[in-house]
N, C-alpha and C positions, 0 to 999 in steps of 0.2 A: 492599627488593626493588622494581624496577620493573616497571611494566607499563604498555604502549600498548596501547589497543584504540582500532581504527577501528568506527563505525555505521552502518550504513547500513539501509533499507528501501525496501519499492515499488518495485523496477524493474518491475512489469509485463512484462517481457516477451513480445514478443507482439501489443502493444498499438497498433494503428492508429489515425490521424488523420483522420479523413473519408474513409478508405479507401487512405492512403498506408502505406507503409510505415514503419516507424522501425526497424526491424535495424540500420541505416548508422550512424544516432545512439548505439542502446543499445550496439550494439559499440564505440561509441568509446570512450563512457563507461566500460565493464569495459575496456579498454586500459588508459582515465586511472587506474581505480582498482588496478587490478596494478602500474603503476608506482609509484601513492602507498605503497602496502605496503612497499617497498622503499626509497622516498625517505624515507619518516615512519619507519622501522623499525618499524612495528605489529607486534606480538604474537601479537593477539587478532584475527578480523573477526566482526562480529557484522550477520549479516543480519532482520532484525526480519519477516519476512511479505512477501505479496504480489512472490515472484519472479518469479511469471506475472502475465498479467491473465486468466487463464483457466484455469479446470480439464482442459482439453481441450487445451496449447497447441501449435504448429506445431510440426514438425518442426527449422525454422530456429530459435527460441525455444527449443528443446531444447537445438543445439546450440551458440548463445549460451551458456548456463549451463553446461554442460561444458566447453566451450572456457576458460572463465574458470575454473571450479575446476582444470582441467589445470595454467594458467598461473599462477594462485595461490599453488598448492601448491609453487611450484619458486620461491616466492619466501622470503625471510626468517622469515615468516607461520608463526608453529609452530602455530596451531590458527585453523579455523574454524569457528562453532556457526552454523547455519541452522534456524529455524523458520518453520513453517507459517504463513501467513495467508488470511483466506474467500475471496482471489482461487484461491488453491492447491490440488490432488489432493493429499490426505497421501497417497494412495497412491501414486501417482507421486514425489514427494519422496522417499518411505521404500523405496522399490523397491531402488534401488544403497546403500544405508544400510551394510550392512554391509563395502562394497567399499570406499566411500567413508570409514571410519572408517578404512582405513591410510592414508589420507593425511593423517589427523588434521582430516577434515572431519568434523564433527559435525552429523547431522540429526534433527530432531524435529519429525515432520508435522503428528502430531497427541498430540490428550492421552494421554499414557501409561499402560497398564492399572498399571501398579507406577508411582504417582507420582514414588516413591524413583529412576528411569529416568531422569527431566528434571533431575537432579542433576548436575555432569559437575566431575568436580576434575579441572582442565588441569593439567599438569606442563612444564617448561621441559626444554631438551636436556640438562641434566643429572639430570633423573628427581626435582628438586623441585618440589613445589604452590607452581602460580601464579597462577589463579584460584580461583574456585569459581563455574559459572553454573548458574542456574535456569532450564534453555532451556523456557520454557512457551510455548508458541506458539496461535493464536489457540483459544478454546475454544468448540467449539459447544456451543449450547443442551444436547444430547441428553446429551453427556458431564459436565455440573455439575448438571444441573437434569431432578429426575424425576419427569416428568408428572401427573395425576392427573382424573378425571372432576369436569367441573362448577368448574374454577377459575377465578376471574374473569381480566383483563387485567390487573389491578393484582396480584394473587397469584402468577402468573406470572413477572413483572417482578420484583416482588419475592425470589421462592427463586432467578430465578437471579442475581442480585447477589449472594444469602449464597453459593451455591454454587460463584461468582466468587473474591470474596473466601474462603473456605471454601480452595477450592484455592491459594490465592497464602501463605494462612499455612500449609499444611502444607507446601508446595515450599520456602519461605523456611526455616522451623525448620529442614528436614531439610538444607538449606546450613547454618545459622549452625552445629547440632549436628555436621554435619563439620568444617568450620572450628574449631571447638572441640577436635577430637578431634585436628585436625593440630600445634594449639599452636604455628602459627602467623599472623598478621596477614596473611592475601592478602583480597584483595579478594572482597567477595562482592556480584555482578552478578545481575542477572535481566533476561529478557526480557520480550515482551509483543505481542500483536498486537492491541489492542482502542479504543474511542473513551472516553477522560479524561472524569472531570468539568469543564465550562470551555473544552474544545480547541473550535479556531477551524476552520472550513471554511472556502472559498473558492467563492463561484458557478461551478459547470460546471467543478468541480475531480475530480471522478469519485470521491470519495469514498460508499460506500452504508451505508445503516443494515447494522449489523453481527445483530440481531436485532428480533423482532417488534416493536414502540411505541419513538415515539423517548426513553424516558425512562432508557433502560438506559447510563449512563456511569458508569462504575468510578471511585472518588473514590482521591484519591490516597491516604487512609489506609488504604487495601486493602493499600500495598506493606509498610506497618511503618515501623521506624526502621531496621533491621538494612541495606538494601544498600548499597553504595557509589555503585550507578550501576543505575536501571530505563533499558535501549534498549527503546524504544516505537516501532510502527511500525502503520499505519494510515490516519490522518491526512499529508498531503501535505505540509504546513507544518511549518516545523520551529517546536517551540514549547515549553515547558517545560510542567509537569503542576503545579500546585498552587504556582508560584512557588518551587519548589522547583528549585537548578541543578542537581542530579544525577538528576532526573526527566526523563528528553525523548524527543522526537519527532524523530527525524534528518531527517523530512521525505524527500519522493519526489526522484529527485537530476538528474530532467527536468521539465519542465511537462507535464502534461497534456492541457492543452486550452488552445486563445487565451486564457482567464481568465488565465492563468499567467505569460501574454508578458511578457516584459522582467524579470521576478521572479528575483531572487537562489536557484539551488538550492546546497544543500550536505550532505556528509557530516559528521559530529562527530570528532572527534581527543579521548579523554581519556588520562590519564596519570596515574598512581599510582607517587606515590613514596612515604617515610618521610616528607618531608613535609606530603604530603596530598594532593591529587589537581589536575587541571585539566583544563579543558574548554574547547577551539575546538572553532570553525566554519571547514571545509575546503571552500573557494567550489569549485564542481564549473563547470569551461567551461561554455559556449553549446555545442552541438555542432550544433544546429539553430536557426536563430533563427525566431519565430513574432512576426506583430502582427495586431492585431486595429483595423484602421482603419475609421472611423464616421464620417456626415455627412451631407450633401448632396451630388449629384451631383458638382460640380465641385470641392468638397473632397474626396472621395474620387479624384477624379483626378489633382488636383494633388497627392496623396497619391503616389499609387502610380506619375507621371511623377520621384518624385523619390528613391523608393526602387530603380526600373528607373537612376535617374542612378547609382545608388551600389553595381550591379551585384554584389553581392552575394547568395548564396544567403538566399531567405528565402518564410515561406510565412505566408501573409495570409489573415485573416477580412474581407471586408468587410459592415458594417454600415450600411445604407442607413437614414436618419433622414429623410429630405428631406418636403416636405410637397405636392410634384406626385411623382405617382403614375405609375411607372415599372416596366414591366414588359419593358424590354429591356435589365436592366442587364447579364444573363450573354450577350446579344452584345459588348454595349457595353466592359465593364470588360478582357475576358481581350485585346481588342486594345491596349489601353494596355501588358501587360506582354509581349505575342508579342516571343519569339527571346529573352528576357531569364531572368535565373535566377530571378527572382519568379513564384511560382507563385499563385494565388488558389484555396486549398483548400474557401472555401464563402463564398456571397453569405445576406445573411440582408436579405432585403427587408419591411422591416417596413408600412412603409405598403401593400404591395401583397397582405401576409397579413392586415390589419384589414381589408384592403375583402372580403375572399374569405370571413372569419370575419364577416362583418358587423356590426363594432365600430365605435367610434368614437375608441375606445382603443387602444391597440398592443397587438396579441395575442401571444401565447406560440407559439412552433413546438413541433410533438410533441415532438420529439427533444429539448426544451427539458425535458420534463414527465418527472417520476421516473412509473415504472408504477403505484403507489398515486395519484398526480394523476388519471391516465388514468383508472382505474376507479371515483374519485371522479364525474369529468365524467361518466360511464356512468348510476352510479345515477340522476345528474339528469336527464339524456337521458331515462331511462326511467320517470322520475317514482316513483323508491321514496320509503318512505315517510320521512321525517326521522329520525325515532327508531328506524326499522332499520339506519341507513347506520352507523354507529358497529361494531356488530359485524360485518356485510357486510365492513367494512374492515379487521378483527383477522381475520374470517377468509382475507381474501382475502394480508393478507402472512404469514399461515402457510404459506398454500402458495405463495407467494412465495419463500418462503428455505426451503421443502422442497427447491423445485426448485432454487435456488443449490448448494444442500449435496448436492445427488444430481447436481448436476454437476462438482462440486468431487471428488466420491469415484468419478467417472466411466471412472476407469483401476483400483478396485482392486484389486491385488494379492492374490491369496490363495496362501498359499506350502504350505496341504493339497493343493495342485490337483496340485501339482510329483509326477510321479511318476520314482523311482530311474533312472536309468540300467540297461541290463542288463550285466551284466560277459564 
């Protein structure tokens, strides 16, 4: 038996560039990828997490992701499985769930009270088993790991890794134990929305610690030996899990942020046959092209007089390195591109933030600094004591990612609330 599944993760949607828009781009992209369904003959799509970039998202971002499951569904694509990631409302995800199940879209916001739930044996147009996935989708702290008075950082960290792990082997079993039960050879997939032991970031890739200390990464022996294929999603880059090829990261399938510029994105292509399986890399267009140009004054001009020659849509960081101290570059630069389709989305004047931070070094811009940095600089500001600041900081990203996850569940649904109809 065959099976194509496409992967994919991270659209963000939603998700602005220095205050631009990007609807224009993400739409193209779910255009690109509803054709590829069709051109690749995919099966399966497996969305890995992070469909928003926000628990809250726009109306427009709403209807980006509908518009795309409308047109999905009406494509060759006999099943799609969708899980949650920390950018995501499970409640919102889970809201149309049941509506969305006759079109044989599969959702799973969040961690399921019946684990046995995140199981899902797909069936082909003939009413044969032709998967079997594990749709686990990102898991909060609160749902694997339960709390207790007086537990150190390390303690913490620790139960929820078992509690991690704990859940990946009972969702695993209760596939392999179905698959066993069918008596027959389909493939057994699982999801994932979490940060690997080993996965690679990117500076000013918008990737966030997923929970409290950064020491919490899921090692790849959490998945077992049993799946054919873990889709992982989280991490931006596409990258394999423990050197292992059927472990991966489909990577986010736009750049991010100027870090990103000029960087290869892509969806995954695997395919299961009798025999054995395979795994491309499905290069996803530019739909937006982004550079991040640095220098000194008159290199950054002759920069951007030469990318205005080549009249192309394009939006540009510039990075001022120079060593005379220039504080008219945002008259100066946006005249080089007027009338032109080059936009200059953000100047980062570095020498003229060391003289204002009174360094002698190149300083950081805020917007540069994760908010644990920020309230690092604070303690010192305000002279606490050395040996307090450790736990200050465990406390302070507690309610850090309280407030993530009460914004992430910021739409929920309660379906007690729903009263009858009168007849």
């Amino acid at each position: 038996m065959t099976l194509r599944l496409l992967h994919t993760s991270d659209w963000h949607l939603g998700r602005r560039l220095y205050g631009r828009s990007r609807d224009a781009e993400q739409a193209a992209f779910l255009d690109w990828l509803t054709a590829r369904l069709d051109d690749e003959g995919i099966d399966l799509l497996i969305v890995s997490g992070d469909i928003f970039d926000s628990g809250t998202p726009s109306h427009r971002a709403q209807a980006l992701y509908y518009r795309f499951l409308h047109q999905a569904a009406r494509t060759a694509t006999r099943h799609i499985v969708i899980v949650g990631g920390n950018h995501d409302s499970p409640a919102l995800l889970e809201a149309p769930k049941a509506l969305l199940a006759q079109l044989d879209v599969h959702v799973v916001g969040r961690a399921a009270e019946g684990i046995e739930d995140e199981v899902l044996i797909l069936e082909n147009g003939a009413g044969s088993p032709q998967a079997i996935v594990c749709a686990v989708p990102y898991l909060r702290d609160r749902e694997v790991r339960a709390s207790a008075a007086g537990e150190s950082a390390a303690d913490k960290q620790r139960l929820l890794l078992e509690g991690i792990d704990d859940h990946y082997r009972r969702v695993i079993e209760i596939g392999r134990k179905r698959r066993e039960a069918l008596k027959t050879q389909v493939p057994l997939i699982s999801t994932g929305h979490l940060f690997a032991a080993g996965g690679k970031t990117q500076a000013d890739d918008g990737v966030r610690e997923l929970y409290v200390g950064a020491l919490v990464r899921v090692e790849a022996a959490t998945f077992g030996e049993e799946l054919d294929y873990l889709a992982l999603g989280h991490l931006h880059s596409h990258q394999r899990v423990g050197g292992a090829d059927h472990l991966r990261y489909s990577g986010a399938p736009l750049a991010v942020s100027f870090a990103e510029a000029g960087r290869a994105k892509s969806v995954l292509v695997c395919e299961f046959t009798a025999a054995g399986q395979t795994i491309r890399q499905l290069e996803v267009p530019c739909f937006q092209a982004l550079e991040r140009i640095q220098g000194d004054l008159s290199a950054i001009q002759t920069a951007l007089e030469a990318r205005v020659a080549e009249n192309r849509p394009l939006w540009v960081e510039v990075v001022y390195t120079g060593q005379e101290l220039r504080t008219d570059l945002g008259d100066i630069l946006p005249q080089v591109t007027a009338g032109s389709p080059v936009e200059i989305l953000r100047i980062r004047n570095q020498r003229r933030t060391a003289q204002l931070m009174g360094q002698t070094a190149l300083a950081e811009n805020l917007e540069d600094l994760q908010p644990a940095d920020v309230f690092a600089r604070c303690l010192e500001a305000h002279a606490i004591e050395t040996v307090d600041r450790p736990a200050l900081l465990e406390m302070f990203e507690e309610v850090l990612q309280e407030l993530r996850e009460t914004e992430a569940d910021a739409n929920r649904f309660d379906e007690s609330s729903i009263q009858p109809m009168d007849q």
